[in-house]
C-alpha positions in Angstrom: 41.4 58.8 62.8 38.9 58.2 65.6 38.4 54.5 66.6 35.0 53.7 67.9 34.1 50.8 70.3 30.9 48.8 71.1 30.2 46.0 73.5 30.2 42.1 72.5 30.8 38.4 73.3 32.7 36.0 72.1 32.3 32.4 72.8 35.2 30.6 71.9 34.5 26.5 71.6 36.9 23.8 70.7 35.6 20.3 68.9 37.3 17.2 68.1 34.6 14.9 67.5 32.4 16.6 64.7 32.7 16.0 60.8 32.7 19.0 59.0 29.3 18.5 57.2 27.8 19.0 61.0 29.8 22.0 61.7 28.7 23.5 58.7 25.0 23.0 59.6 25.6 24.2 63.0 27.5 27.7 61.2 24.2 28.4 60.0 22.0 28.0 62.9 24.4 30.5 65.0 23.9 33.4 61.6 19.9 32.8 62.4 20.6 32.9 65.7 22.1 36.3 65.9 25.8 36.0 65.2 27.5 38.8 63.5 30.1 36.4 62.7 31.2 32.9 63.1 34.5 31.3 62.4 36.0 27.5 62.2 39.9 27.4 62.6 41.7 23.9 62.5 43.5 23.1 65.0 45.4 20.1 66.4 44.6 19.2 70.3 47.0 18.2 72.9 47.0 14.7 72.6 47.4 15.2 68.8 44.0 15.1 67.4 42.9 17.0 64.3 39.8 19.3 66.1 38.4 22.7 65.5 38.0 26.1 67.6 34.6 27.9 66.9 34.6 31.8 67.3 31.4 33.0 67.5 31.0 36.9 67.3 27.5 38.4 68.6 25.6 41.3 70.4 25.1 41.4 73.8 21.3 41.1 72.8 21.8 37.2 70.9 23.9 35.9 73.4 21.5 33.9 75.3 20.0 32.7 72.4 23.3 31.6 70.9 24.5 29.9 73.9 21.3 27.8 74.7 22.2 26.4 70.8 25.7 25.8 71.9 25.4 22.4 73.5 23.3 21.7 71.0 24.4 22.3 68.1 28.1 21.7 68.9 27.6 18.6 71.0 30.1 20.0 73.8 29.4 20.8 77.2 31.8 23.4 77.8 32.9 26.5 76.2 34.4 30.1 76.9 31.9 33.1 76.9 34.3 37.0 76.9 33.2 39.8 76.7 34.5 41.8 74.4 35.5 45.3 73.0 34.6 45.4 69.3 37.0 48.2 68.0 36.1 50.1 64.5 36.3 52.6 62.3 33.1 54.6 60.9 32.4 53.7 57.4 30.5 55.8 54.6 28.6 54.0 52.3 29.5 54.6 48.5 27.9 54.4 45.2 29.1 54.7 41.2 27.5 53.6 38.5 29.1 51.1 36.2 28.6 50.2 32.4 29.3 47.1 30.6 29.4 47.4 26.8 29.7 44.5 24.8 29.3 44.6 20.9 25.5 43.8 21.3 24.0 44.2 24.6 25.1 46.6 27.9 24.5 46.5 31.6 24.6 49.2 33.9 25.3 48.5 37.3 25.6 50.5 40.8 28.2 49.5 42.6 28.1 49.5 46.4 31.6 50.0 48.5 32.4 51.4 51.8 34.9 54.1 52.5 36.6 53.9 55.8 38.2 57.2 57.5 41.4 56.0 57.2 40.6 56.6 53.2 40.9 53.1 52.1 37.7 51.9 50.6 36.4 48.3 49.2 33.4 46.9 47.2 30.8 44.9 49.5 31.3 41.5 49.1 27.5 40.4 47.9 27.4 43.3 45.3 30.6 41.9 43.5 29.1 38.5 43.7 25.5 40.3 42.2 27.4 41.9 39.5 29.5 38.7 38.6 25.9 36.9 38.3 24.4 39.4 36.1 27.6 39.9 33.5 27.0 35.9 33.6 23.8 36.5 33.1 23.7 39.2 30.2 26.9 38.3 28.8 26.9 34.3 28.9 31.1 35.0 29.9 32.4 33.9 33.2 34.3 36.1 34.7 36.4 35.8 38.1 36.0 36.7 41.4 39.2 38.9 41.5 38.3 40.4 37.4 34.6 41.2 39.0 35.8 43.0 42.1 38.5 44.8 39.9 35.8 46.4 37.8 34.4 47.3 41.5 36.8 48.9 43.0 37.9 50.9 39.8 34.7 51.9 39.7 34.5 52.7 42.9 37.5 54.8 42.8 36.3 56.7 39.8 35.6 60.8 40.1 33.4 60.4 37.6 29.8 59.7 37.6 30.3 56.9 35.9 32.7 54.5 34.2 32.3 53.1 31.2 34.4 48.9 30.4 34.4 47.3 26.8 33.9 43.3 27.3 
């Protein structure tokens, strides 16, 4: 298994004095910005205070943009900025078709996953959530998160060229 590496930052910001209605906001302002990823951790401060650290992941290329927003956004007027070495694995992009059957109606579907070289493999995230709205949709049924990305990755994992699942 060959591990690959690329370049990043990471600015690492901790906030005690933001609801989390305005850190929400802010969460989308960095994706616009240029962040591959931001995350919100609770945490508890050292004089006992409920607060939260901010991760935010990016290119080398957004960084400038992300920090100017920073201050901002955040209301802070420090932070950490590390560069980083984003470690991965090359990924393959995988298709199978699937089909719903009810008594009256059917759906087919092309699910979308990624295989990794280690050889495990998962359904992307907004596909599931794309099929969960159209069985909705079709079917008038709700179905789960978990039942919908079941019928993904069995599908996924199929050697056929498709699969076939009776509601």
């Amino acid at each position: 298994m060959l591990v690959h590496s690329k370049e990043g930052i990471l600015f690492l910001i901790q906030v005690d004095h933001l609801s989390g209605e305005w850190i929400g906001q802010a969460i989308d302002v960095f994706y616009k910005a240029g962040a591959s990823n931001v995350q919100v951790v609770s945490a508890i401060t050292k004089k006992n205070r409920p607060s939260y650290m901010v991760y935010i992941d990016c290119k080398a290329e957004y960084s400038e943009a992300i920090e100017a927003l920073i201050p901002m956004e955040l209301n802070t007027g420090g932070w950490h900025r590390i560069e980083t070495e984003h470690r991965f694995l090359h990924n393959q992009i995988i298709h199978n078709k699937l089909i719903i059957q009810s008594e009256n109606d059917y759906l087919e579907f092309i699910v979308e996953g990624k295989r990794f070289e280690s050889g495990s493999m998962r359904p992307e995230h907004d596909n599931v959530i794309a099929l969960k709205d159209e069985i909705a949709e079709r079917f008038a049924i709700h179905k789960s998160y978990g039942e919908v990305y079941q019928m993904a990755m069995t599908t996924l994992q199929s050697n056929q060229d498709s699969i076939r699942i009776m509601l």
